[in-house]
Wavefront OBJ file of the C-alpha trace (Angstrom):
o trace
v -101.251 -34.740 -59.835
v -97.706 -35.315 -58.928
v -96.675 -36.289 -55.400
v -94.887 -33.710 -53.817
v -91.706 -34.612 -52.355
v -91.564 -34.773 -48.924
v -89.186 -31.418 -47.789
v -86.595 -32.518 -45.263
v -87.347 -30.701 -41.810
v -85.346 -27.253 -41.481
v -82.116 -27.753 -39.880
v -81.684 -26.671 -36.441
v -79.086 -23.822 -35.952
v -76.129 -25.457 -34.923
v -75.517 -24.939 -31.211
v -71.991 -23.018 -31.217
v -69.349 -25.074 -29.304
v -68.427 -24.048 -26.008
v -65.137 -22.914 -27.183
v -66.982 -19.988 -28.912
v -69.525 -18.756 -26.615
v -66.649 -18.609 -23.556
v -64.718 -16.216 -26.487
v -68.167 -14.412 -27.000
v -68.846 -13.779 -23.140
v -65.221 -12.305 -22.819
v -65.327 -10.553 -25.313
v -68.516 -8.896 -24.010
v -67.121 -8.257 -20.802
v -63.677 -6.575 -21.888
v -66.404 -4.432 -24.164
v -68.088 -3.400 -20.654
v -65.330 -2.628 -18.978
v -63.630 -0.776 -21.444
v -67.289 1.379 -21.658
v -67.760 1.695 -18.087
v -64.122 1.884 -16.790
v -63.543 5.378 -17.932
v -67.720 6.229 -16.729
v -66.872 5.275 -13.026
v -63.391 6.880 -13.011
v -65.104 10.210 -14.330
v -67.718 9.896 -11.444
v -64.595 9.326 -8.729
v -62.865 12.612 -10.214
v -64.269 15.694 -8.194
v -62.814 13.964 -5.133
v -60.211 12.070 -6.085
v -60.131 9.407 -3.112
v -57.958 7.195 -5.125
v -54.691 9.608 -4.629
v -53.427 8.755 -0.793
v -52.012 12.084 0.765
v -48.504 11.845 1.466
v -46.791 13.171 4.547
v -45.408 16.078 2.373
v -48.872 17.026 1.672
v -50.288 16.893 5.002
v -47.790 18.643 6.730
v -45.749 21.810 5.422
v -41.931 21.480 5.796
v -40.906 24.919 8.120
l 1 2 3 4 5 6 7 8 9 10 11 12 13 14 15 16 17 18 19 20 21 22 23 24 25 26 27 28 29 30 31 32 33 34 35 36 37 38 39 40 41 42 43 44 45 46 47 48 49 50 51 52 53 54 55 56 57 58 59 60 61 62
């Protein structure tokens, strides 16, 4: 019988430089906000609290 040769262990995935997984996070997080930004805008729409009143508003010129 011949004698099998020895496999060499499986390589461990290479742990991806810090470089990369700050890009990766980023990138995740301008994906979220670009998802939820327009969500929580749409849920501050019926009353509009962003807008300030101006004086023109608030009181009628006459």
């Amino acid at each position: 019988m011949k004698k099998q040769r020895r496999k060499d262990p499986p390589a461990a995935p290479r742990k991806p430089s810090r470089a990369s997984t700050v890009l990766v996070v980023l990138g995740l997080i301008v994906v979220l906000a670009m998802v939820l930004g327009p969500l929580l805008s749409f849920a501050n729409t019926p009353g509009d609290p962003a807008q300030p009143v101006t004086e023109t508003e608030a009181v009628p010129a006459g």
